[in-house]
C-alpha positions in Angstrom: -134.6 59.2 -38.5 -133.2 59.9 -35.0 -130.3 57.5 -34.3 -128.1 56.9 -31.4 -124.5 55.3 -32.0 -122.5 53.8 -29.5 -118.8 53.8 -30.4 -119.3 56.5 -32.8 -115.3 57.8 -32.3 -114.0 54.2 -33.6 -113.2 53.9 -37.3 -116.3 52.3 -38.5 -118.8 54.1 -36.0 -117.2 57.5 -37.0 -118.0 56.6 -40.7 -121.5 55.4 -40.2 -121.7 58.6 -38.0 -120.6 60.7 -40.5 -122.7 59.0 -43.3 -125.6 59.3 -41.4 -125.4 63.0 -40.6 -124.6 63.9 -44.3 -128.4 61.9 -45.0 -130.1 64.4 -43.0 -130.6 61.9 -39.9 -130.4 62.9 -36.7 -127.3 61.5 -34.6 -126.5 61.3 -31.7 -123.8 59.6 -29.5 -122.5 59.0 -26.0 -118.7 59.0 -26.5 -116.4 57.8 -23.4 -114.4 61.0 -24.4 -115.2 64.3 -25.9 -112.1 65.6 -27.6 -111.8 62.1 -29.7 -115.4 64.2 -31.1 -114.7 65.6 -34.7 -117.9 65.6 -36.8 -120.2 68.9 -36.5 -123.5 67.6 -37.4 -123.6 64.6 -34.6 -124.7 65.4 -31.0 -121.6 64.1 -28.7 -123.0 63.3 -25.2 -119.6 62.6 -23.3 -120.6 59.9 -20.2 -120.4 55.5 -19.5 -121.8 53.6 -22.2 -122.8 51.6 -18.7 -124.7 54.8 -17.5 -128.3 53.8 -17.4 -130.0 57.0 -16.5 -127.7 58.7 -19.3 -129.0 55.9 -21.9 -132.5 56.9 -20.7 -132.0 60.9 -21.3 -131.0 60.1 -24.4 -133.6 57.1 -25.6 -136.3 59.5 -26.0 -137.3 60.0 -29.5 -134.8 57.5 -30.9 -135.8 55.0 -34.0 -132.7 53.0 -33.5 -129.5 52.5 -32.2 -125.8 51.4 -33.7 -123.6 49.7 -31.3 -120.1 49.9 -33.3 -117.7 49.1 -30.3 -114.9 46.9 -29.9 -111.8 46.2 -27.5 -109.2 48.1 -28.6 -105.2 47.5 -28.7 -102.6 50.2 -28.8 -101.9 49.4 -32.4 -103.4 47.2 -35.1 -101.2 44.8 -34.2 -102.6 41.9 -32.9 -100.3 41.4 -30.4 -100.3 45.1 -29.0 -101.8 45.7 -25.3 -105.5 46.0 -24.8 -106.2 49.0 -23.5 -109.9 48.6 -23.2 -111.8 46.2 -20.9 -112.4 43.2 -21.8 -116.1 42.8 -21.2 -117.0 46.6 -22.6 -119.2 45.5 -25.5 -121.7 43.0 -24.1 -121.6 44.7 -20.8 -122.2 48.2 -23.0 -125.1 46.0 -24.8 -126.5 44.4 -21.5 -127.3 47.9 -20.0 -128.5 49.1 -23.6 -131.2 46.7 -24.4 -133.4 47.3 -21.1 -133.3 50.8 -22.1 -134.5 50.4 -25.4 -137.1 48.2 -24.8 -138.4 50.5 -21.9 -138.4 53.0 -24.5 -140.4 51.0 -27.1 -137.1 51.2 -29.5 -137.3 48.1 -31.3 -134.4 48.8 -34.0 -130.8 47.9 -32.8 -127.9 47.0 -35.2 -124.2 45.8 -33.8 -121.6 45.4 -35.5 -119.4 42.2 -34.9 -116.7 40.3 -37.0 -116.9 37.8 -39.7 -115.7 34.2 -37.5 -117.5 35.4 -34.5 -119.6 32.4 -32.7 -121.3 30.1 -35.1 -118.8 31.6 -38.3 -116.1 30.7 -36.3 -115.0 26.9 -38.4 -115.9 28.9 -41.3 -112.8 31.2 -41.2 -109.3 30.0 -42.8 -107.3 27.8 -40.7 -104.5 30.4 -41.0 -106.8 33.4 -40.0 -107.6 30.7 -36.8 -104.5 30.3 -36.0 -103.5 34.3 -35.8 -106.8 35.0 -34.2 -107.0 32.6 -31.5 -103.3 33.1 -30.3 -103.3 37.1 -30.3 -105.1 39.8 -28.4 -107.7 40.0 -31.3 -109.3 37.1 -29.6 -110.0 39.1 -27.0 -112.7 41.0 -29.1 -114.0 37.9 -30.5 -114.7 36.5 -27.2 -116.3 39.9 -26.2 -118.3 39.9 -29.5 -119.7 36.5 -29.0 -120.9 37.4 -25.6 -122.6 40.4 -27.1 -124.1 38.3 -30.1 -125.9 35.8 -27.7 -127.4 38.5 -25.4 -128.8 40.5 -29.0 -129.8 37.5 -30.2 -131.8 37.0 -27.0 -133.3 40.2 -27.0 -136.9 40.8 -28.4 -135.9 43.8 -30.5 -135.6 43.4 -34.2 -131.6 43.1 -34.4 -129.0 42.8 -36.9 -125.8 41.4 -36.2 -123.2 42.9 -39.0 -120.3 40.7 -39.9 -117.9 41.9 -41.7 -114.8 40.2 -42.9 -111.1 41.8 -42.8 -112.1 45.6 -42.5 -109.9 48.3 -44.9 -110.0 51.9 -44.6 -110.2 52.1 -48.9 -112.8 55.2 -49.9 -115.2 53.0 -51.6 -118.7 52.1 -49.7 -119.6 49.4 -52.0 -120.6 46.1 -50.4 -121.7 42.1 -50.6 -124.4 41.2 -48.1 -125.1 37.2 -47.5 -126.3 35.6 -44.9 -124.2 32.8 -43.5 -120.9 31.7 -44.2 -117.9 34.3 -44.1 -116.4 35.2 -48.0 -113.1 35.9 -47.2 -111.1 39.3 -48.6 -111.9 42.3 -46.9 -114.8 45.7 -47.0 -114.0 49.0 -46.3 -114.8 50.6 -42.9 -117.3 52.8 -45.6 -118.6 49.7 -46.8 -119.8 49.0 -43.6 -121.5 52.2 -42.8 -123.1 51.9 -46.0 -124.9 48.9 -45.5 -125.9 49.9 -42.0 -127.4 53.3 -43.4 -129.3 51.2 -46.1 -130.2 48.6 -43.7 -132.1 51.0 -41.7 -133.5 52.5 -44.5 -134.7 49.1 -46.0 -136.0 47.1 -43.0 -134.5 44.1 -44.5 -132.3 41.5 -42.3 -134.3 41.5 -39.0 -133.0 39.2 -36.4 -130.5 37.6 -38.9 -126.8 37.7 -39.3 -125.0 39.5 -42.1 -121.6 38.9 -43.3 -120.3 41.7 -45.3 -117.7 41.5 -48.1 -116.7 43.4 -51.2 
């Protein structure tokens, strides 16, 4: 399978990356910086994730794309300074999904956050509370934009939630749809069930909260 990732240098994209070269998939990925590129195997295209004609050199051939971005912060803490814009996921996903569907690539999967748009009174009230009055609200609002234009797409998406992400070596993982579990799942866990997911065709157009 030929597979593009967007946000393949992020902790979770650079697993699924890494996963998904090791399965004797083709990957490639359009990275806003070159040096942050480690893994041999994947094709590093260094450019704007908001570059149309660069999204259209690359679509060719491709059976389906991972969008694994997110707004960063200096630090995981949730109070440390953004350092990316705030709109660079759904603005990332707005240019993407034109492309694809120009290209007759139908298979998109993004990965969002378990209390993300209609999960959102499903969370803790404590987890609420630190969400909504830190900078990782910031992301949520940015994944919710990008959840409503997927889920307005016609391409068969998945939205991946996953619950407090770990960076534990273990890839094992609970998929439900609906309501977030609580705990956590490792960044591996993630990849893993992305990598199957593909493999499978299972969960078109639904969301998918991911736990241990």
């Amino acid at each position: 399978m030929k597979i593009l990732i967007l946000g393949a240098t992020g902790r979770t994209g650079k697993q699924f990356a890494q996963l998904a070269a090791a399965s004797n998939h083709q990957v490639s990925a359009i990275v806003r910086n070159k040096g942050k590129a480690s893994l041999a195997d994947v094709n590093y295209v260094e450019g704007s994730l908001a570059d149309e004609t660069l999204l259209n050199e690359l679509m060719t051939g491709i059976d389906a794309v991972v969008v694994a971005l997110n707004i960063n912060r200096t630090s995981d803490n949730p109070f440390a300074k953004i350092v990316s814009p705030l709109t660079l996921i759904s603005d990332s996903v707005k240019t993407l999904i034109p492309v694809m569907e120009q290209h007759g690539v139908k298979r998109l999967i993004t990965v969002s956050a378990s209390g993300v748009g209609d999960s959102w009174n499903n969370m803790p009230l404590v987890a609420r509370l630190l969400i909504r009055n830190s900078n990782i609200w910031r992301a949520y609002e940015d994944h919710d934009r990008q959840e409503q234009v997927v889920r307005h797409s016609q391409l068969d998406w998945t939205i991946v939630r996953p619950v407090m992400l770990t960076e534990k070596d273990q890839d094992t993982y609970t998929a439900v749809i609906g309501n977030p579990r609580g705990g956590s799942i490792s960044r591996k866990g993630v990849a893993k069930f992305i990598l199957d997911t593909l493999g499978s065709g299972k969960y078109i157009r639904e969301c998918v909260t991911l736990s241990r």
